[in-house]
N, C-alpha and C positions, 0 to 999 in steps of 0.2 A: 417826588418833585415838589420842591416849598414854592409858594404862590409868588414871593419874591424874587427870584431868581428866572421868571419869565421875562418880566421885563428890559434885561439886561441880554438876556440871548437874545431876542428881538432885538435890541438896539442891536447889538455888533453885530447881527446878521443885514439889519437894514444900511449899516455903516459900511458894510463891507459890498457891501450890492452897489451902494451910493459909488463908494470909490471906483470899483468895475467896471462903471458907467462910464466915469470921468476919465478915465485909465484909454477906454474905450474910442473915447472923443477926441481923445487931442492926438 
């Protein structure tokens, strides 16, 4: 696992939580 590619699975993981949220809400 290259040390780059952490931070792009965390983003689309926190992106896709974010949307779920909002999904959630309305």
């Amino acid at each position: 696992m290259s040390l780059p590619y952490f931070p792009v699975v965390n983003h689309t993981i926190m992106m896709n939580f974010i949307e779920n949220v909002l999904c959630h809400f309305e």
